[in-house]
C-alpha angles and dihedrals in degrees: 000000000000084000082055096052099052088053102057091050077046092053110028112078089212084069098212120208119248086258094051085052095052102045116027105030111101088191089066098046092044089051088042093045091045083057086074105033092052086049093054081046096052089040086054090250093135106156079041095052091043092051092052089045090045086057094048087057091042084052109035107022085234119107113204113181109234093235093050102119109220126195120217127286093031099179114198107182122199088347106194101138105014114145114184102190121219108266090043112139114191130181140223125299099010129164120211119174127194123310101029129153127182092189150161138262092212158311128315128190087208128061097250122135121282106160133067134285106225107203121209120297094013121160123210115198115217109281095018109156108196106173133175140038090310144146128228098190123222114300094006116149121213112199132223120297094354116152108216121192095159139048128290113215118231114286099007135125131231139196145171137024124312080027113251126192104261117197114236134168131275123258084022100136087181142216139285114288094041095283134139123236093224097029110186112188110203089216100055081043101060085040089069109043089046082052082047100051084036094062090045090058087043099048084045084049094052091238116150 
């Protein structure tokens, strides 16, 4: 948890003291509860898992499934509303902000896997819905309020709903929320360059 720690002073720009951290950062409680909650569930306490998770919801305003496997330096910033399903897998040195859900698409009589696959280094914009049996890449950013039903390639950038592939520029690491510095959306894009065109054939009509 100390590892943890660090990383969050490391990722939020507020740079919280160790203290901060400790005591007023529901991220950190809601990672540090789900320890225990994912144990119970691998020891086949499940009422027992479910009640600590409940807790962690009653407590944090974050719910974790207990079977949700979770890589180290989670950083959920801010929390309220984040919902992590069952069958989640995330990776190492992921940032989620509020809002969130990794969910399903719907039910299944058998165990298989509903819910996302989060890679290394992911971000997660506030409100971000990201549902199926589905993979955000390393490094991937998910913007705010996206909802994504399909994968996200390594190292690419999504928006909108239903998500779409932006263009941004390389080397942009980005900012909070998922978003690129420099976000180039390929449909206002093409709308400009058809005005554009447009305004050419008006002005060789004649047409004001």
């Amino acid at each position: 948890m100390l590892e943890l720690i660090r990383h969050i002073q490391k990722s939020d720009p507020a740079r919280p003291t160790v203290f901060e951290v400790i005591l007023a950062y529901s991220g950190f409680h809601a990672v540090g509860m789900h320890r225990v909650s994912h144990f119970l569930w691998g020891m086949k306490l499940k009422a027992l898992a479910r009640l600590w998770a409940h807790l962690c919801r009653f407590f944090t305003g974050i719910e974790i499934h207990p079977g949700a496997v979770i890589g180290k330096n989670l950083f959920i910033d801010h929390g309220m509303g984040v919902v992590i399903g069952e069958t989640s897998v995330i990776g190492d040195n992921v940032t989620m902000y509020h809002g969130v859900t990794l969910g399903g698409k719907g039910g299944s009589e058998k165990p298989v896997k509903r819910h996302p696959t989060i890679r290394d280094d992911v971000i997660i914009g506030s409100g971000a819905q990201v549902l199926g049996n589905i993979v955000i890449a390393k490094g991937a950013k998910v913007g705010a309020n996206a909802v994504v039903i399909g994968d996200v390639p390594e190292g690419c950038t999504v928006v909108g709903n239903p998500a779409r592939l932006v263009k941004r520029e390389k080397n942009d690491k980005g900012k909070a929320y998922g978003m690129p510095a420099h976000l180039i959306d390929p449909v206002s894009e093409a709308i400009d360059e058809l005005l554009a065109d447009v305004k050419i054939l008006k002005e060789k009509a004649g047409i004001q």
